[in-house]
N, C-alpha and C positions, 0 to 999 in steps of 0.2 A: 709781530706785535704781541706781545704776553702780559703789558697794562690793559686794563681797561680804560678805553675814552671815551667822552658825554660830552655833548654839546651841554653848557651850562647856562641856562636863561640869563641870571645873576649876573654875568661877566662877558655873555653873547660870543663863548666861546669856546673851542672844546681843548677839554681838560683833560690829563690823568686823573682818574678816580684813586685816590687817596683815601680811604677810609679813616675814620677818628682810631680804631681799633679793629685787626683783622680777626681778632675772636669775637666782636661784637655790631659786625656791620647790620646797618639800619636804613629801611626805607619806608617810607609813607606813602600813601597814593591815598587822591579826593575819591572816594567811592561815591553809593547813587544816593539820591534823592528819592525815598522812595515814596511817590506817588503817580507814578505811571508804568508801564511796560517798557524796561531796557529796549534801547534802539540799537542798531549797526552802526551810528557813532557813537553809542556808547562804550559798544561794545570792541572800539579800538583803544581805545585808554585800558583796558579789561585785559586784551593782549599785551598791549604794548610793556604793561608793568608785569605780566605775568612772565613774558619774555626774559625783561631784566632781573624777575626775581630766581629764573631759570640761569642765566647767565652767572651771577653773584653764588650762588649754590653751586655751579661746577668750576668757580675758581676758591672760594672760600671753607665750601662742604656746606651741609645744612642746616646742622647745630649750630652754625657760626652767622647765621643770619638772619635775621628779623623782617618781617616785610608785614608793616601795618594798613589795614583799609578798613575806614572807617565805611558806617549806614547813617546816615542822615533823616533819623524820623520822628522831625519836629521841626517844621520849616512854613513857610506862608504858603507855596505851592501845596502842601499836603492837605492843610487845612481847606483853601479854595477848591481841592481836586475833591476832597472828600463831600463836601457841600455839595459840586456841581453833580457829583454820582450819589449823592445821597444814599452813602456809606459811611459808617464809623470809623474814626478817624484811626483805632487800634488793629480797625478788619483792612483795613486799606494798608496799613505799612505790615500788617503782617502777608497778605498776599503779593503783594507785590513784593517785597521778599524775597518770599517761596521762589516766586518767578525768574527773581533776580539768579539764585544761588543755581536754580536748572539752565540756565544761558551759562554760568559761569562751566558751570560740571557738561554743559553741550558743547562748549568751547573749549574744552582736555582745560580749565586752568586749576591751577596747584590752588590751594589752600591756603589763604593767608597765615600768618605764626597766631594777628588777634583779627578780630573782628571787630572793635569794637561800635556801639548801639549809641546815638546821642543823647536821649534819654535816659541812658544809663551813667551820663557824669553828669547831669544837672548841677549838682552840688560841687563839683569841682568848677563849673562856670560863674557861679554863686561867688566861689570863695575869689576867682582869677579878678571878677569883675570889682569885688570888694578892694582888692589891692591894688589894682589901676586907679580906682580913684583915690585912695590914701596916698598913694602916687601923688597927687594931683595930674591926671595924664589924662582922666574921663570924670565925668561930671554926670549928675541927675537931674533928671527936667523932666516932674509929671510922670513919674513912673519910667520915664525913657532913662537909659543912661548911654551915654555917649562918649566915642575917645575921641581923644582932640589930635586931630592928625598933624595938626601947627609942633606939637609940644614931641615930636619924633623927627631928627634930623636926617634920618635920609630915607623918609616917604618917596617913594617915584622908583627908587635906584634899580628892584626887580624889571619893573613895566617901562623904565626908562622914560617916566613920565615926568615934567616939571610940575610941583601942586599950582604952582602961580597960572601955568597954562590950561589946567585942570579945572578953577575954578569956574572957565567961561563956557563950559557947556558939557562935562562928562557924565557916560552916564553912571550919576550917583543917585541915592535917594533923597527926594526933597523932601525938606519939613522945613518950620518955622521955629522947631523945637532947636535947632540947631544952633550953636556959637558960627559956626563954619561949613557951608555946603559940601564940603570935605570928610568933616566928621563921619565916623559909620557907630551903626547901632550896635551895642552890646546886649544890652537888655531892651525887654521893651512888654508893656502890658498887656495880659492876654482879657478878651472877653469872657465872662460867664461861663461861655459854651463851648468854649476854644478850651484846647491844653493849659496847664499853666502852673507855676509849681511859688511856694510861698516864698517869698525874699525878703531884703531889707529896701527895697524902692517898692515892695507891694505883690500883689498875684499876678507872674508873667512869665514869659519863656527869653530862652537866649536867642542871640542872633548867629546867623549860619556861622560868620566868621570864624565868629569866639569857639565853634563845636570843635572846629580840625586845631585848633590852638592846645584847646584840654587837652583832648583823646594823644594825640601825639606826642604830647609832654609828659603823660603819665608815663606810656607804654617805653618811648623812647629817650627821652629825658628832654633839658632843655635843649641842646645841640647836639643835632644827627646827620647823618649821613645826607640819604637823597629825600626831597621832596616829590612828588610830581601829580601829574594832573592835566587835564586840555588846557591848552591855547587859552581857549576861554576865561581860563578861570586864574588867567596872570593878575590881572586889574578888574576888578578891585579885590577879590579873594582871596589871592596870596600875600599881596599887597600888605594886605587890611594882615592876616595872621601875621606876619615879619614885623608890622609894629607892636601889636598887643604883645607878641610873643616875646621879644626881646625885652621892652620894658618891662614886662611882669619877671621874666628870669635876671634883668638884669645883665645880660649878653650882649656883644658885637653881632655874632651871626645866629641865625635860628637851623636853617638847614643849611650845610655847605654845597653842597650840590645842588640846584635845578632843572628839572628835566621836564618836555611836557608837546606834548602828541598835536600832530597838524588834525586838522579836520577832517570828516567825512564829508563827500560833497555829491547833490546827486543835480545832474545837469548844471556844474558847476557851481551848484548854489547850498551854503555849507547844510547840512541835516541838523532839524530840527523839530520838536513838537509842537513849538510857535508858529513856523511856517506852516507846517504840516507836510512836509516831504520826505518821512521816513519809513521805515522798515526796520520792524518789529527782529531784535537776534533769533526769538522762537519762529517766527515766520520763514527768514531765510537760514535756520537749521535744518527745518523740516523738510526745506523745501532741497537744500541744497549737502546738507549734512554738517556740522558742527565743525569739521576738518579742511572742508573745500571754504568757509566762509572767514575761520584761522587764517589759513594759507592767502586766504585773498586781501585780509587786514596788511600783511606782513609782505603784502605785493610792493610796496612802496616804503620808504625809508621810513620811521615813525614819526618826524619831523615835517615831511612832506605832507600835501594834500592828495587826498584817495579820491578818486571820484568811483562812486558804486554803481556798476551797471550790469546786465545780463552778457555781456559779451565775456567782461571781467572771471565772473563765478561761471561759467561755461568752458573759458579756457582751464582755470583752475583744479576744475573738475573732471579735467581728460587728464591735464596732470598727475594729480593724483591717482586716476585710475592706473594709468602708465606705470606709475612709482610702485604700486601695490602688488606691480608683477615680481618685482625683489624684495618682498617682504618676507622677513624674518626674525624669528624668534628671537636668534641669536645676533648681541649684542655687541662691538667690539667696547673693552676696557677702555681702550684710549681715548682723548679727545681727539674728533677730528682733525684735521688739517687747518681744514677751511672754517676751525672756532674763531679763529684769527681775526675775520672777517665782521663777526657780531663783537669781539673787544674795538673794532674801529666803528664809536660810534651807533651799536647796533645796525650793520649796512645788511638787513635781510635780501635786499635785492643780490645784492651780490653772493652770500651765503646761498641763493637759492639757484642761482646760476653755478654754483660750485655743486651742488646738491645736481641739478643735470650731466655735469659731468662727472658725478659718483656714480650716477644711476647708470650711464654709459658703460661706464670701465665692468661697473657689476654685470651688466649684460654682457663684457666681452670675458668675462669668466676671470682677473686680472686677480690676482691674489690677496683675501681678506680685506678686499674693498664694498662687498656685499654687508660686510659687519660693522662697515666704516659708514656705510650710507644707510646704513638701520640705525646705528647708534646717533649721526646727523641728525636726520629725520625726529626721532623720538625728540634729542638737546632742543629742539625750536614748539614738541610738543604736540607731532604729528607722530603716526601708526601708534597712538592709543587705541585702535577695534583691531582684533581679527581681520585677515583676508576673510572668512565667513563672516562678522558681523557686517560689513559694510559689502560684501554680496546680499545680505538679506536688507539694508537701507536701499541700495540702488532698486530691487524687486522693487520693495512696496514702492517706491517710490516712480516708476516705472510702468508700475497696474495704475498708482491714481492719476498718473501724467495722462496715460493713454486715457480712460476714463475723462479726461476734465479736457483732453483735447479734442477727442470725438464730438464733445459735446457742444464745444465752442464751433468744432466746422459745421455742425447741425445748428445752430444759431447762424453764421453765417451764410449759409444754403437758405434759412428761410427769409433771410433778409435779401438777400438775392432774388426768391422769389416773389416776392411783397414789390421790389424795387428801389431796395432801400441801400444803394450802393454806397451812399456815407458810410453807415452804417457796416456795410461787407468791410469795406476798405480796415475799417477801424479796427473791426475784430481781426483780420490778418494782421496789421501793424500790432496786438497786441501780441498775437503769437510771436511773431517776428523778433519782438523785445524777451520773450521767455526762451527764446532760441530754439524755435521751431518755424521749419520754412513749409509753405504749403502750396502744392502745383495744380489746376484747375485740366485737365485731359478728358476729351471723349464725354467731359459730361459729367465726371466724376474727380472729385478731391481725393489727392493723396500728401500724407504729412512725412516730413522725416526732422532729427532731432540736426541739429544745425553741425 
């Protein structure tokens, strides 16, 4: 296989990737929202586009490729996060940021071409929102301005949703302000106290839709290459941009390709800040290294559901240690063999099963297959450290394990001796989960790593 193929949301099917121009291939991806600490499902969409921006670079080169991800910091979550932490709404998206871009650089991911800041095209959301309504396509009510999803004939086509079916219970935003429970907001009016920039419907901010609409128009024009993004954020988000976006350019298609990442899931139940069942990427970097928590993202097809557990980043991480024993400098020029693999569809699982058997043949000494399986390895964005740096992560990591285990069998022993056998139980079950077993002899505990 020496095409690239994408499952394409748009057609529910997978494609040869055709690019508009091989001197100017284009991709987008919905980046964060930033008012809280990136999570481990965020930080699958994070690989998963870094992956294909990796991909498109060693078929195209990297002059020849564009790969946009926008920051979203102007949004109703940042505002309500900023309230509830009673933090400025500018100290808040500028730290969590910061935060973002250290998961990004703890996860080996390349660098976008832009970067671009929501708040940094206001005026271009101003001017898009101005021409949908001279359109007549969106309308103003009270400061709100609103697009009429009626007046776009093939609303649904991405999410494969019917709007007639849609109107009887989706979740969309309710108001009264509306022509059509369909309709989504473009504009809308900020408080006093809130963000908010001067228009012609009055002092207010744009609505999230309209952000990836500008930013991506700018930087990539009207019609580009791939779109992508979670699951999540098919209906109404992409949705919502394929209308505005077409009518305001005046286009059939907005992005020709669609691509976009199954969920993270922990105890089967997708990850979330809502729910509250997540895990921080800084947390399980630290905890597990930036590489081993990569490798575990990329355990399952991108499209599939991951479910995150200790058993998962334990195996991962003997992996890796394994593979680290053929680490080398020295690169082979070629592509792999098994690139093959990531053009069908990005299938990592299977690329990573090829990847055992490089590491194989290199251990049986088989000729410039050691430089085949370094240069593998690095194409997906692994052996970024030294054999020394990730000898000196496992140490530390290693002194604070033992430290924090000790500590927990000394919490267990006194619960033990109080009588508080719930309680023992518990504390084992939790080691048990971080993959540490622990055997009760003569009176005495001993621990070993699982």
């Amino acid at each position: 296989m020496n095409n690239l193929h994408l499952t394409n949301s748009l057609t529910n099917k997978k494609e040869i990737f055709n690019p508009i121009s091989k001197e100017k291939v284009s991709l987008y991806a919905c980046g964060p929202t930033v008012y809280d600490s990136p999570h481990v499902g965020n930080a699958r969409a994070l690989v998963v586009f870094d992956l294909l921006f990796r991909i498109l670079i060693e078929l195209y080169g990297k002059q020849k490729v564009k790969y946009i991800r926008n920051i979203t910091d102007i949004d109703d979550k940042i505002i309500e996060a900023s309230k509830n932490k009673k933090i400025a709404i500018s100290d808040l998206t500028i730290l969590i940021t910061k935060k973002f871009h250290k998961d990004c650089e703890d996860l080996f991911c390349l660098k976008p071409t832009k970067e671009p800041k929501a708040t940094d095209h206001v005026n271009g959301m101003i001017k898009m929102t101005e021409k949908l309504i001279n359109k007549k396509v969106a309308y103003e009510t009270k400061g709100h301005v609103y697009f009429s999803v009626a007046s776009f004939k093939n609303y649904g086509k991405l999410s494969n949703k019917n709007p007639n079916d849609l109107k009887a219970g989706a979740r969309v935003e309710v108001s009264k302000l509306k022509k059509d429970p369909l309709d989504f907001v473009l504009w809308k009016p900020s408080d006093k106290n809130d963000p908010g920039w001067d228009s012609p419907w009055g002092r207010g901010r744009p609505g999230w839709h309209l952000e990836c609409s500008v930013m991506s128009e700018k930087y990539l024009g009207s019609n580009f290459d791939i779109h992508g993004g979670g699951l999540d954020l098919i209906f109404p988000h992409h949705e919502n941009e394929i209308a505005q976006s077409c009518v305001y350019n005046g286009t059939e298609k907005f992005a020709n390709y669609w691509v976009h990442n199954g969920f993270v899931t922990m105890n089967k139940e997708k990850m979330s800040k809502s729910v509250g069942n997540i895990t921080t990427i800084e947390d399980a970097t630290k905890k597990y290294s930036g590489q081993v928590v990569r490798l575990s993202l990329m355990s399952a097809q991108y499209k599939q559901p991951l479910d995150w557990n200790n058993e998962l980043l334990v195996e991962q991480s003997k992996t890796l240690d394994k593979w680290y024993s053929m680490y080398s400098s020295e690169v082979s020029e070629k592509t792999p063999e098994c690139f093959k693999d990531l053009l069908d569809d990005m299938n990592t699982p299977l690329y990573i099963s090829k990847l055992h058997e490089l590491f194989q043949q290199s251990q049986n000494g088989i000729k410039d297959k050691k430089k085949e399986f370094n240069k593998a390895c690095r194409l997906i964005g692994l052996f970024n450290e030294s054999i020394e740096d990730r000898a000196k992560f496992k140490k530390s990591r290693i002194e604070i394990s033992e430290k924090y285990i000790l500590s927990k069998i000394e919490d267990r022993n006194r619960a033990k001796k109080d009588g508080n056998y719930k309680l023992a139980d518990q504390i084992r079950e939790e080691l048990n989960k971080e993959g540490i077993d622990i055997k009760d002899e003569k009176g005495k505990t001993s621990w070993n790593y699982k």
